[in-house]
DRENPA-3360 file (N, C-alpha, C; in nm, 2 decimals, always signed):
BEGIN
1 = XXXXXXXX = +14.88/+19.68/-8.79/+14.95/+19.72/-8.91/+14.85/+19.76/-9.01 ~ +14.90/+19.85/-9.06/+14.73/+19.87/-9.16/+14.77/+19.90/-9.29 ~ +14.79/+19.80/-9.44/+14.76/+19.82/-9.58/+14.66/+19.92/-9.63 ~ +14.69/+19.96/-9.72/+14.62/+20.03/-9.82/+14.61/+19.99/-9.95 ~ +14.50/+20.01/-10.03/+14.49/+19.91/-10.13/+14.37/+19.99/-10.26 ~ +14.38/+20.00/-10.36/+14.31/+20.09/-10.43/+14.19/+20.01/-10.51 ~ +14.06/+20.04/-10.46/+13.96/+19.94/-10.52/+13.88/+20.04/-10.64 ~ +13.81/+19.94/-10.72/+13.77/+20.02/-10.82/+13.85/+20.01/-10.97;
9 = XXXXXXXX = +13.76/+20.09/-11.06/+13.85/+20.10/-11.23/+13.93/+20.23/-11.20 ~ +14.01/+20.30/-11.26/+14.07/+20.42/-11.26/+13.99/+20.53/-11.26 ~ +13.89/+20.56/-11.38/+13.83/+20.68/-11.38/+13.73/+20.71/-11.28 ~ +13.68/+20.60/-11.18/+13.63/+20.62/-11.08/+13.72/+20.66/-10.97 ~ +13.83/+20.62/-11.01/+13.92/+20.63/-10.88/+13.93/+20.83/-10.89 ~ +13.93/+20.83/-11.04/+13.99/+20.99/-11.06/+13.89/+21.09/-11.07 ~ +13.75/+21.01/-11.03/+13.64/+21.13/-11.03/+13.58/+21.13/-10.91 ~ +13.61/+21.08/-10.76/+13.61/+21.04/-10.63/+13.71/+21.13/-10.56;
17 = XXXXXXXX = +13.66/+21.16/-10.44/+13.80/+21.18/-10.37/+13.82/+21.02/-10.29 ~ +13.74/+20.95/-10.26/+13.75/+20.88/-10.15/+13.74/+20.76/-10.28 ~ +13.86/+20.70/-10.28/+13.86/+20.60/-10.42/+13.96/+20.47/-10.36 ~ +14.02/+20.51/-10.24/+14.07/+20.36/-10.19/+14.03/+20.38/-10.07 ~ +14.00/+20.29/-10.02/+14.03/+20.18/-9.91/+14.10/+20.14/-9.80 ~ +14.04/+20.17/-9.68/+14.20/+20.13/-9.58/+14.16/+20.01/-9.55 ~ +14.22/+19.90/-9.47/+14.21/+19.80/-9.43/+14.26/+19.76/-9.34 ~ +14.25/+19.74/-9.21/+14.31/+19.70/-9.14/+14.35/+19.58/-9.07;
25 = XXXXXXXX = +14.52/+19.55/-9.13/+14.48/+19.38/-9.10/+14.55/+19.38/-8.96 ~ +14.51/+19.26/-8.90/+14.56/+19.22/-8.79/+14.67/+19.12/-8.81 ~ +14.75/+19.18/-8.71/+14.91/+19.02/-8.72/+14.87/+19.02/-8.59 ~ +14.86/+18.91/-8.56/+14.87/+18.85/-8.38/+15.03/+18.76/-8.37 ~ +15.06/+18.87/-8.30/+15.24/+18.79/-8.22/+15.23/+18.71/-8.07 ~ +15.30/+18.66/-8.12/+15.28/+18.52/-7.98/+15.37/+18.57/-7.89 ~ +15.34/+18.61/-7.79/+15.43/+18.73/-7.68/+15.49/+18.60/-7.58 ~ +15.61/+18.57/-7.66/+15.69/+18.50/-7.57/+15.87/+18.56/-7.55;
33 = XXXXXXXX = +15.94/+18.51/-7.46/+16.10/+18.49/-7.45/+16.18/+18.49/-7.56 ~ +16.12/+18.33/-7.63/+16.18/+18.26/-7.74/+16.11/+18.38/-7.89 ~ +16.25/+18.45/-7.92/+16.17/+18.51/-8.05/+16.13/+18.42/-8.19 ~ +16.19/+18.33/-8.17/+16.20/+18.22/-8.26/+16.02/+18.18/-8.31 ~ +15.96/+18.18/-8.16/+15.83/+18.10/-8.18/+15.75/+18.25/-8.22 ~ +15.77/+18.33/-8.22/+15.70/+18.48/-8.32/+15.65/+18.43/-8.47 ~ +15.53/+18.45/-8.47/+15.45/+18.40/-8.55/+15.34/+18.53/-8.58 ~ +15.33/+18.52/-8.79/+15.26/+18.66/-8.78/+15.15/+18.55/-8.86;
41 = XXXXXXXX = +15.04/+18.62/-8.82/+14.86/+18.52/-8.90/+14.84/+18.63/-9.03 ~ +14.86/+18.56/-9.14/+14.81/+18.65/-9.27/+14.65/+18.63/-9.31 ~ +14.61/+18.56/-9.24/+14.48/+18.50/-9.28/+14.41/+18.65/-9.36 ~ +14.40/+18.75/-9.25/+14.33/+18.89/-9.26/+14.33/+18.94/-9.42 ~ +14.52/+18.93/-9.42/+14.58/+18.99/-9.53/+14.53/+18.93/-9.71 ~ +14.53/+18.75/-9.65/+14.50/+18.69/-9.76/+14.32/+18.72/-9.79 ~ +14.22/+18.75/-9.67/+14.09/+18.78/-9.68/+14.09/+18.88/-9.80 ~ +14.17/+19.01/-9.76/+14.14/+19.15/-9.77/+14.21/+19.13/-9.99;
49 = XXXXXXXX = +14.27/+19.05/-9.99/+14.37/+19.05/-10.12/+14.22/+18.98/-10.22 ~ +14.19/+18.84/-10.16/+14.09/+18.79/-10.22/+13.99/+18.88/-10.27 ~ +13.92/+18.98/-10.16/+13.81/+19.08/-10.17/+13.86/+19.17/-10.29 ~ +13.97/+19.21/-10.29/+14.03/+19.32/-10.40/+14.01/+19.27/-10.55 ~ +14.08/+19.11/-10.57/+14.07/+19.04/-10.65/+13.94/+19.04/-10.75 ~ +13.83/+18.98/-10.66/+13.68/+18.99/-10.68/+13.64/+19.09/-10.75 ~ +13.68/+19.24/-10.64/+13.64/+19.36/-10.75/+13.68/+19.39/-10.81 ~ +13.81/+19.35/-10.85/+13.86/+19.44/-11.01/+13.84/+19.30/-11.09;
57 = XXXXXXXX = +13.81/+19.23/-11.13/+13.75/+19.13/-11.21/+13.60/+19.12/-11.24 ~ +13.50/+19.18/-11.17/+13.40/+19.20/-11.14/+13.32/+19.34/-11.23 ~ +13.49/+19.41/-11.19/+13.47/+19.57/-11.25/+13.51/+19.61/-11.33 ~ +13.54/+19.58/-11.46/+13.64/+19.62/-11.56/+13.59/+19.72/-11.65 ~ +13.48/+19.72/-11.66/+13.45/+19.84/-11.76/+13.37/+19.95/-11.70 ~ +13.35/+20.09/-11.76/+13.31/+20.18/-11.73/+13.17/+20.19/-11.77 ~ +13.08/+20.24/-11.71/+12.94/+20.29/-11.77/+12.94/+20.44/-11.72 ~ +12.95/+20.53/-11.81/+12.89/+20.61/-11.80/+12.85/+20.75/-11.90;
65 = XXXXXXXX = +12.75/+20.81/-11.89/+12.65/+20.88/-11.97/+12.72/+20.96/-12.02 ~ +12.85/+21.03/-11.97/+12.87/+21.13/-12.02/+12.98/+21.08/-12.12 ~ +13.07/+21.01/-12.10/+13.10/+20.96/-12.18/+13.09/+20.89/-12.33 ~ +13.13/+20.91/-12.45/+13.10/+20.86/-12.57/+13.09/+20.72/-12.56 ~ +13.19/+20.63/-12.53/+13.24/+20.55/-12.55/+13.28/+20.47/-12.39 ~ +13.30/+20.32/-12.44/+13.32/+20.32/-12.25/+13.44/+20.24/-12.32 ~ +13.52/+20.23/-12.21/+13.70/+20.20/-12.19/+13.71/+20.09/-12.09 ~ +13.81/+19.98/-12.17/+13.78/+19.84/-12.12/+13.93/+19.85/-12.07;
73 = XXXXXXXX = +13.96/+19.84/-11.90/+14.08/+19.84/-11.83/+14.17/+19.76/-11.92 ~ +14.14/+19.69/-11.97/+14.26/+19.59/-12.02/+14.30/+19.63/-12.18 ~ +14.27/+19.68/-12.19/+14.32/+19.77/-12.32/+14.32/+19.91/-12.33 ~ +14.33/+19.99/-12.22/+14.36/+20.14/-12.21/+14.44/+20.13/-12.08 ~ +14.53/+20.26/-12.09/+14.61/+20.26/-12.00/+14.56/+20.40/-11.94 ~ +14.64/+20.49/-11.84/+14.63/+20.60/-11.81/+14.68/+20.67/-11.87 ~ +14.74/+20.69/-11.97/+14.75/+20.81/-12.10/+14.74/+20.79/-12.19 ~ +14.65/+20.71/-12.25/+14.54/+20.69/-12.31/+14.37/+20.80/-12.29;
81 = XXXXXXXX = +14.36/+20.71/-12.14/+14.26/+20.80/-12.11/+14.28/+20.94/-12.06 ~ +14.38/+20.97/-12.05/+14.39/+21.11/-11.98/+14.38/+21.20/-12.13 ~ +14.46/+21.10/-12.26/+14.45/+21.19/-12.38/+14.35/+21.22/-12.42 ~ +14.24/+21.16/-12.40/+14.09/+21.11/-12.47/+14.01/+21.20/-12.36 ~ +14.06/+21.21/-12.24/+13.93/+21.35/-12.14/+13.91/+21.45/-12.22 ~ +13.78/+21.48/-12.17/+13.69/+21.59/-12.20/+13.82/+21.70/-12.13 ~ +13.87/+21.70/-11.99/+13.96/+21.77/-11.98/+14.04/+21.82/-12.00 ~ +14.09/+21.71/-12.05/+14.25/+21.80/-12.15/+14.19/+21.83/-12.29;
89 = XXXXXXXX = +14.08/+21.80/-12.31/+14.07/+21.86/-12.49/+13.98/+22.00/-12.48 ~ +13.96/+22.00/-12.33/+13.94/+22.19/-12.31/+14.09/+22.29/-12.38 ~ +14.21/+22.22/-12.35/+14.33/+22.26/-12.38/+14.32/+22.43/-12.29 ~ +14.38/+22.51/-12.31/+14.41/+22.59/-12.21/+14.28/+22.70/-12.19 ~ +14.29/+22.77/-12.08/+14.11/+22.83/-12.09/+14.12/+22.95/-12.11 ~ +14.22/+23.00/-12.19/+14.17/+23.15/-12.24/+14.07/+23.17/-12.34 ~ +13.93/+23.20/-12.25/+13.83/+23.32/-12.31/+13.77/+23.16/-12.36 ~ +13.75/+23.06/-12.32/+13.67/+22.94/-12.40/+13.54/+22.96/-12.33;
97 = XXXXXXXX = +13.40/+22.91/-12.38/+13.29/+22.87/-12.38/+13.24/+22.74/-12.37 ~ +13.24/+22.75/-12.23/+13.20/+22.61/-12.11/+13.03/+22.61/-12.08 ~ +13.04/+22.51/-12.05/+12.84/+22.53/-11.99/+12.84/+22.45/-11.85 ~ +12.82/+22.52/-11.73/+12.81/+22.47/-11.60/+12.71/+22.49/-11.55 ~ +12.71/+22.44/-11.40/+12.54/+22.48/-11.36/+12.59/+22.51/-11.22 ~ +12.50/+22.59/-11.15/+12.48/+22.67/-11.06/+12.51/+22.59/-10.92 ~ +12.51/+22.59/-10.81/+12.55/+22.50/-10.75/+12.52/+22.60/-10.60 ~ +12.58/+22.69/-10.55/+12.54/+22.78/-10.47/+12.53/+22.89/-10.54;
105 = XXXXXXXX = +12.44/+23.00/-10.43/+12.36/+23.15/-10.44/+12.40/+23.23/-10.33 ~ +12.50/+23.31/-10.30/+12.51/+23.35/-10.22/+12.52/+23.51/-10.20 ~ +12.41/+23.58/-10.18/+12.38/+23.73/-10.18/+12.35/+23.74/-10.36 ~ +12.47/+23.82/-10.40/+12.44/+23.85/-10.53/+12.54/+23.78/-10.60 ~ +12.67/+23.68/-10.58/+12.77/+23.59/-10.61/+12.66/+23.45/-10.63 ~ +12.71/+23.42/-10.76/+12.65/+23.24/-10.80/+12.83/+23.20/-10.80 ~ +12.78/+23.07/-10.75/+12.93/+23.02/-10.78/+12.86/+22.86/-10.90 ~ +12.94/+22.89/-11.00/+12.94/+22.78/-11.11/+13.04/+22.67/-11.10;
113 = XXXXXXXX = +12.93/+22.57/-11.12/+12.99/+22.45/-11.12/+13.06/+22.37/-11.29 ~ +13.18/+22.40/-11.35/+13.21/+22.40/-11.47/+13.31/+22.22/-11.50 ~ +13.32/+22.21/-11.38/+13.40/+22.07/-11.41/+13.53/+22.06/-11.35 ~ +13.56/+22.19/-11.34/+13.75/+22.27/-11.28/+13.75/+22.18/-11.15 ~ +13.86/+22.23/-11.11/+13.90/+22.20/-10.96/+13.86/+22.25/-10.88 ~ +13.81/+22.44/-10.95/+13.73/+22.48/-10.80/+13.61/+22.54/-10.90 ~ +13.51/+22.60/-10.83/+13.39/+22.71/-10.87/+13.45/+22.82/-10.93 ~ +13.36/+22.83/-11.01/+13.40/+22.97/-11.07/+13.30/+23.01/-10.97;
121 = XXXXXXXX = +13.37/+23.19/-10.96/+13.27/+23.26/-10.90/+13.21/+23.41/-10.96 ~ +13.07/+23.42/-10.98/+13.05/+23.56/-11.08/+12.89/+23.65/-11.01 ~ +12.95/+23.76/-11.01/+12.82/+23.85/-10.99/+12.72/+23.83/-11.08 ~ +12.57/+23.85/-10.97/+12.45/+23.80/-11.06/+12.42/+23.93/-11.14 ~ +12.41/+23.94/-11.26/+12.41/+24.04/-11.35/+12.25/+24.12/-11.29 ~ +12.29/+24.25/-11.34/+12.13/+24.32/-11.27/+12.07/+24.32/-11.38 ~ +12.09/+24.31/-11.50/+12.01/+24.28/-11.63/+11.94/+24.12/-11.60 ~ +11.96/+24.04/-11.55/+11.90/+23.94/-11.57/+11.70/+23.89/-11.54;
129 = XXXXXXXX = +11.70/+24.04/-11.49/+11.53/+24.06/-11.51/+11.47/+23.89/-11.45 ~ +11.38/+23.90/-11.52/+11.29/+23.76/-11.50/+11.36/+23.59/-11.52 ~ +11.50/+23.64/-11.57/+11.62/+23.51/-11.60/+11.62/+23.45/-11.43 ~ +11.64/+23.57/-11.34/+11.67/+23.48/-11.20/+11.79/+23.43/-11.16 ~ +11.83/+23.33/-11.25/+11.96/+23.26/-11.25/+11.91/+23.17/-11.09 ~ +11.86/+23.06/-11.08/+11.81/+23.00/-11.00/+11.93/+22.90/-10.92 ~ +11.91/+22.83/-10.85/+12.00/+22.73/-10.81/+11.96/+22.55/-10.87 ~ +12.08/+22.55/-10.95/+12.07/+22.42/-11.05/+12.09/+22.44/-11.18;
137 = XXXXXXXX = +12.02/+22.58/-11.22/+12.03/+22.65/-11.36/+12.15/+22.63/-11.45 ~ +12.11/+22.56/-11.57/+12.24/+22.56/-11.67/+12.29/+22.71/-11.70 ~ +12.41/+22.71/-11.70/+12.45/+22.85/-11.74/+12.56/+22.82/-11.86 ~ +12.60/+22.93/-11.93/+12.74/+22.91/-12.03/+12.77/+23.01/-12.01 ~ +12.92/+22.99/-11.97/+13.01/+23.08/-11.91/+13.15/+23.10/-11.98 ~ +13.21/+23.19/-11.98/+13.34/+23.23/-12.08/+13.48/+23.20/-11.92 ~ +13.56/+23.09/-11.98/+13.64/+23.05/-11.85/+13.77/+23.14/-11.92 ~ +13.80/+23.22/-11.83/+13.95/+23.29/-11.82/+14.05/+23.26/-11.80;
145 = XXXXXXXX = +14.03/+23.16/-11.66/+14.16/+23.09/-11.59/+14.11/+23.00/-11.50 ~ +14.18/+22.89/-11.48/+14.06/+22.79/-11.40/+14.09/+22.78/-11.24 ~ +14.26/+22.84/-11.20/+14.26/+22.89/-11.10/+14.33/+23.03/-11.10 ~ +14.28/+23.08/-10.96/+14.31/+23.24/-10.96/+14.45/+23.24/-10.84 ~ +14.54/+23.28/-10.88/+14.66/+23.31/-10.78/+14.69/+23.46/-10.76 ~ +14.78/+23.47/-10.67/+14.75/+23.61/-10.67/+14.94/+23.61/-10.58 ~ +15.02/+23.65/-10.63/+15.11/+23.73/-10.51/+15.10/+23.84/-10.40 ~ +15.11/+23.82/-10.31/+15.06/+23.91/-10.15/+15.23/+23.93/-10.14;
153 = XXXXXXXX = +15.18/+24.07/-10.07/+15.32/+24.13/-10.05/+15.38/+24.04/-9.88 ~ +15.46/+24.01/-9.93/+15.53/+23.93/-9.80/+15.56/+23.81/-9.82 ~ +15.49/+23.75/-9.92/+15.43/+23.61/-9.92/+15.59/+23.56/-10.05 ~ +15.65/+23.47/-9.98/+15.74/+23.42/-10.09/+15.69/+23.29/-10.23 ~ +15.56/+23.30/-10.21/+15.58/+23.21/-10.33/+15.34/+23.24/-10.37 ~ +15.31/+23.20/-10.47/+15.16/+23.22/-10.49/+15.03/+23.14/-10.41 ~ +14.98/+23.25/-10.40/+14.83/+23.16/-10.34/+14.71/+23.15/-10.40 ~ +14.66/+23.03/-10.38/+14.58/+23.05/-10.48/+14.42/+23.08/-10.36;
161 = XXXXXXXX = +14.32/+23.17/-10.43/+14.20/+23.21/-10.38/+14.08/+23.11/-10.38 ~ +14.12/+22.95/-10.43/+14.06/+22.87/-10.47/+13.92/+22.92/-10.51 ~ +13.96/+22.93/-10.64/+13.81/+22.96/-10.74/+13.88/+23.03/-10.88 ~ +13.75/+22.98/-10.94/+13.79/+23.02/-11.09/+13.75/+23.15/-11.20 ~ +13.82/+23.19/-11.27/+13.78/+23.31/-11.31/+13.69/+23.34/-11.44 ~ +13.54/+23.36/-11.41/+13.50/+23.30/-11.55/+13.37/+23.45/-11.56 ~ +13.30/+23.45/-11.66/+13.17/+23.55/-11.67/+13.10/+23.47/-11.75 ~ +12.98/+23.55/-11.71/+12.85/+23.45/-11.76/+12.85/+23.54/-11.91;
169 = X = +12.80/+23.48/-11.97/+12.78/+23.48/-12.15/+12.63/+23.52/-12.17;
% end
């Protein structure tokens, strides 16, 4: 039988993909006639509960750099902090001035890394002379839309081209 169980503070959970935990407990059944004498062993279950315990008491607050301020689990909730992201106080991305960095180079396409869901993606300008636009390079970039959809003829509902629509500044 296998639990799942979410270890960690939240904002870690929400800047991870891989933020819980599987576990796999074992029940041993006594393979007899008499269903009566069916017996399930939680020992696993109480192990795996203890371990969880440990780390969210262990883990309560946040460190980190990019952050102003660090957020103590026990007095913030999740719309609190979702009000307070750097995310939502982008508020919507028409034509704003972001700063990302480079991430892949591929022919004459950089794909920018801005924080979105996906990459922006933008031709490397032929004015950029001796700039290069390297891989790592900070860039500021003007975000358009943070995902790109598109309707295809046939297609009953939108797809998205996973990537973002942005120009370099």
């Amino acid at each position: 039988m296998l639990r799942r169980y979410c270890t960690g503070n939240l904002m870690q959970l929400m800047r991870s993909s891989i933020g819980c935990r599987w576990f796999a407990l074992s029940t041993s059944m006594n393979n007899s006639n008499d269903s009566s004498n069916n017996t399930i062993d939680n020992s696993s279950y109480k192990e795996s509960f203890e371990m969880k315990d440990s780390n969210d008491s262990s883990n309560n607050t946040i460190d980190n750099s990019s952050y102003k301020e660090s957020f103590e689990m026990k007095d913030s909730n999740f719309e609190n902090m979702l009000r307070h992201s750097k995310f939502i106080g982008i508020g919507k991305p028409g034509k704003k001035k972001v700063t990302g960095h480079i991430k892949h180079v591929v022919g004459d396409d950089l794909y920018v890394d801005f924080g979105g869901k996906f990459y922006g993606v933008v031709k490397r300008p032929s004015y950029a002379g001796d700039r290069g636009y390297k891989l790592g390079d900070s860039v500021t970039i003007r975000l358009r839309d943070t995902e790109v959809t598109g309707h295809f003829i046939g297609q009953s509902r939108h797809m998205t081209l996973c990537e973002a629509d942005i120009s370099l500044t």
